[in-house]
Each structure stands twice: as structure tokens, then as C-alpha cells.
C-alpha positions as CSV (number, residue, x, y, z in Angstrom):
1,X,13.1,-10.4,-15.9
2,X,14.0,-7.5,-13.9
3,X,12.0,-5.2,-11.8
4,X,12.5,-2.4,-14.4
5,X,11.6,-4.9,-17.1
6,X,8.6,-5.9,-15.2
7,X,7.7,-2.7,-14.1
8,X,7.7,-1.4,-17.8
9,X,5.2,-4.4,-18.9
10,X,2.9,-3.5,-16.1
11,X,2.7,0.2,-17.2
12,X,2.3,-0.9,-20.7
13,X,-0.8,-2.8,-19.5
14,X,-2.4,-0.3,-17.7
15,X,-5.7,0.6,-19.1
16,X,-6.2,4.5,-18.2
17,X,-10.2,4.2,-18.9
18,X,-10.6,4.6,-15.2
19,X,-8.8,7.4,-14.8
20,X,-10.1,9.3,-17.8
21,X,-13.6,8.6,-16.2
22,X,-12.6,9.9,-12.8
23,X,-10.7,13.0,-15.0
24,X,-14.0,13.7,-16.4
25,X,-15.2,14.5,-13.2
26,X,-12.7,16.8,-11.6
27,X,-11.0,18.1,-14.9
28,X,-12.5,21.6,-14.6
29,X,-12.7,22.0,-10.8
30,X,-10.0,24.3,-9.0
31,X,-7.7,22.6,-6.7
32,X,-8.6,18.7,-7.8
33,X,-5.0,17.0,-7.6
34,X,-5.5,15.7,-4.3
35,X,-8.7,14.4,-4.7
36,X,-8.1,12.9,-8.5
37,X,-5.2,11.1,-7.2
38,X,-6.6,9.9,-4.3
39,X,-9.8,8.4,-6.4
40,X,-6.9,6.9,-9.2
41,X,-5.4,4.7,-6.4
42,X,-8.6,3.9,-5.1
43,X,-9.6,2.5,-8.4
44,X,-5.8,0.8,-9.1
45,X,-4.9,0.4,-6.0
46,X,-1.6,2.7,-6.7
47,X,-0.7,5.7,-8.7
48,X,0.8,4.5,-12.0
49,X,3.3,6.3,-13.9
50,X,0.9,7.1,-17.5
51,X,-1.7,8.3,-14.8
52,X,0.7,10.6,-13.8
53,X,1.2,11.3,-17.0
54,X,-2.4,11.8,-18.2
55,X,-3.4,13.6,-14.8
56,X,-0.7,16.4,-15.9
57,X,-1.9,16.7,-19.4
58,X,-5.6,16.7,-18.3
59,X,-5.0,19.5,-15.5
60,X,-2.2,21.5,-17.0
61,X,0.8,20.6,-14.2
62,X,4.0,19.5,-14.4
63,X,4.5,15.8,-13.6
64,X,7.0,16.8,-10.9
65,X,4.7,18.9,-9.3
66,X,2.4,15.5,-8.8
67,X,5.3,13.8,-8.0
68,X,6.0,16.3,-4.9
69,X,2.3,15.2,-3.7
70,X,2.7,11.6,-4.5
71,X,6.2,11.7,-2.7
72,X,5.4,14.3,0.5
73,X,2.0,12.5,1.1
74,X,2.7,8.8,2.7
75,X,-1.2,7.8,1.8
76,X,0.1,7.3,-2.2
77,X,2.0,4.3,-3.4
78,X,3.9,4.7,-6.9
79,X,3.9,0.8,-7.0
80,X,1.8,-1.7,-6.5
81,X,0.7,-3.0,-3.3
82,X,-0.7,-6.5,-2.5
83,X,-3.8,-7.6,-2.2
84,X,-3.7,-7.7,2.3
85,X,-1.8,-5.3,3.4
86,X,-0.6,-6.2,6.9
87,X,0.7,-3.4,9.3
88,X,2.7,-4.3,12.3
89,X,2.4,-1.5,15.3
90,X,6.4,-1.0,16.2
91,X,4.8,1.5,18.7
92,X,5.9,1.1,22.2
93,X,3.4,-1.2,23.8
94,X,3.7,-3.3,21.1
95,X,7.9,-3.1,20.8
96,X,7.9,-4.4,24.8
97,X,5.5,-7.0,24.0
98,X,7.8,-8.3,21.0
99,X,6.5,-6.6,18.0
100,X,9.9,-7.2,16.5
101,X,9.2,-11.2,16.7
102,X,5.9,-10.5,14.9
103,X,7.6,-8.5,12.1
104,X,10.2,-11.5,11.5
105,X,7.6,-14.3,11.2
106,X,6.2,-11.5,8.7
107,X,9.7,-11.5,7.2
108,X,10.2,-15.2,7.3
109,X,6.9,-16.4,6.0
110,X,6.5,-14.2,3.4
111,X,10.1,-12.6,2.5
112,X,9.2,-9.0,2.8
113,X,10.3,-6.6,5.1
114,X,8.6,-3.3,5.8
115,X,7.4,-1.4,2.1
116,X,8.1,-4.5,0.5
117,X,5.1,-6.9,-1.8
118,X,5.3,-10.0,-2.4
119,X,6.1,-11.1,-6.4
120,X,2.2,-12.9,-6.2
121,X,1.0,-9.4,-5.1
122,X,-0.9,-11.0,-2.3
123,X,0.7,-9.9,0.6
124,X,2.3,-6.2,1.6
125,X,4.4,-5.3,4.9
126,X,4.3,-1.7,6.5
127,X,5.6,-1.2,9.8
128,X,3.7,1.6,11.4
129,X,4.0,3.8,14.2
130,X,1.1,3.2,16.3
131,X,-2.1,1.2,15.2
132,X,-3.8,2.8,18.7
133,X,-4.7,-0.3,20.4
134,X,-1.9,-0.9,23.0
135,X,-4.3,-3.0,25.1
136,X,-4.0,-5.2,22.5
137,X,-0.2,-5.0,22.3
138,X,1.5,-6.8,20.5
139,X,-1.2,-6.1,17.4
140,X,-1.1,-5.6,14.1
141,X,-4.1,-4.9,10.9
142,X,-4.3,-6.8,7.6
143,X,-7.1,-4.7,5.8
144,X,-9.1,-3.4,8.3
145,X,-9.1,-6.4,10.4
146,X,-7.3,-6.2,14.1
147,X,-5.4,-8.8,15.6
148,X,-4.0,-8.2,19.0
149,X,-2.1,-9.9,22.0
150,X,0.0,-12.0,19.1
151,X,2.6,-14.6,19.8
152,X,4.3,-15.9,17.1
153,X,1.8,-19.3,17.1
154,X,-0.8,-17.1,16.8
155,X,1.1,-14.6,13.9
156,X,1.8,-17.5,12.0
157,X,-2.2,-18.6,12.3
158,X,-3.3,-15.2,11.2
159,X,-1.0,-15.8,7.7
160,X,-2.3,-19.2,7.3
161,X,-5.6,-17.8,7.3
162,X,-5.1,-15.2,4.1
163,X,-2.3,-17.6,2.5
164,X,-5.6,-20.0,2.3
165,X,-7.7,-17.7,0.5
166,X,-7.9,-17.6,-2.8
């Protein structure tokens, strides 16, 4: 199937209940887009295309002007995103220290590169700019869980440990 296929069944699937609910809340208020969207990809973990739909009907916007904020602001995802999200730190510290050996056992492991999910929708790959904990270097998060002063032994031990759960 392809992704469009695929991505077309999910949409069909999605059950807007939750974002009516959170509409019902903010549908009156001046100035709710930012905080409507950010509660609909709290609740399904992205924003899916009929919420954009419905959040323009319900507030009276265009879809494209949603899709400006969805598209200028990096905290929204139009697709979604896997269940542990791990961010690598290509910051500076962490690029001496080999940050770029940590991102390929990411990439080998799993097969995804940076903004990439896998197809289980367990895993997704951001690299970031700086996670702030240099001491650590190299480090990366997977939720909100730090991992610092990696190797690629220890990488590998920190993906054993989510590929085991569940």
C-alpha cells in the first residue's frame, strides 16, 4: 500500500470526538488557534488533516491560515509520530564526542533517519540542536528520559531497552 494510501485510511479512521470536545472549550474565545491545536496533538499525538478541517469550520479560518501555524511552528507534526521519540543532540559537545556515531546506530537499528517513524509507530528520530547537557556529551532524550556520555554499546543498550517494551 502506499504512504498516500495509508495515510488516507488513517485519516478515514480518525475519530474527531476529541477534538470537538476540546472545540467546545475554546470555540468562542478570541485568539484560540494556538492553544486548540496544541491541545488536538496533545490528545492524537499529531495534527490530523479533518482536524484541520473541523478546527477551520468551527473557528471560521481558512485551512491555509492553520496550515501557516502548523508549518512556521516546529512544536506541530502533520503526521504521526511514534510512540518514543528519541532526540540526538548534534550540538557541538556532543558532534566532538561522536554524536554522528550515535545517530547511525539510530539509523541502523531502527531505519530512520532524522523526522523519520518507524512503520510500527514505536520509534521517531529528531536530530536536535542542543539538548543542554554538554557534560553529558555525547547525549540524547527518548521521552523525557536523558541518556548521556553514550558509546555506541551503550546506544545500542538504550534501544534494547524500549525495543523490549511492549
Amino acid at each position: 500500500m502506499s504512504n498516500v494510501a495509508e495515510q488516507q485510511e488513517q485519516e478515514q479512521e480518525i475519530d474527531l470526538a476529541g477534538a470537538n470536545e476540546i472545540l467546545d472549550h475554546y470555540e468562542f474565545m478570541q485568539g484560540a488557534l494556538m492553544p486548540v491545536l496544541q491541545a488536538i496533538q496533545e490528545h492524537y499525538g499529531y495534527i490530523p488533516e479533518p482536524c484541520v478541517d473541523l478546527v477551520a469550520d468551527r473557528l471560521n479560518v481558512y485551512s491555509s491560515q492553520i496550515y501557516g501555524v502548523l508549518t512556521f511552528y516546529a512544536q506541530f507534526h502533520l503526521e504521526p509520530r511514534g510512540k518514543y521519540i528519541i532526540r540526538v543532540c548534534k550540538g557541538t559537545a556532543c558532534h566532538v564526542r561522536g554524536a554522528n556515531r550515535i545517530g547511525d546506530v539510530v539509523t541502523e537499528r531502527l531505519g530512520i533517519g532524522h523526522a523519520e517513524t518507524t512503520a510500527d509507530l514505536k520509534f521517531t528520530a529528531e536530530y536536535v540542536a542542543c539538548i543542554g547537557a554538554c557534560g553529558m556529551a555525547p547525549v540524547i532524550m527518548v521521552n523525557d528520559a536523558t541518556y548521556g556520555s553514550l558509546n555506541v554499546q551503550k546506544m545500542n543498550e538504550v534501544i534494547d531497552k524500549y525495543l523490549a517494551i511492549d
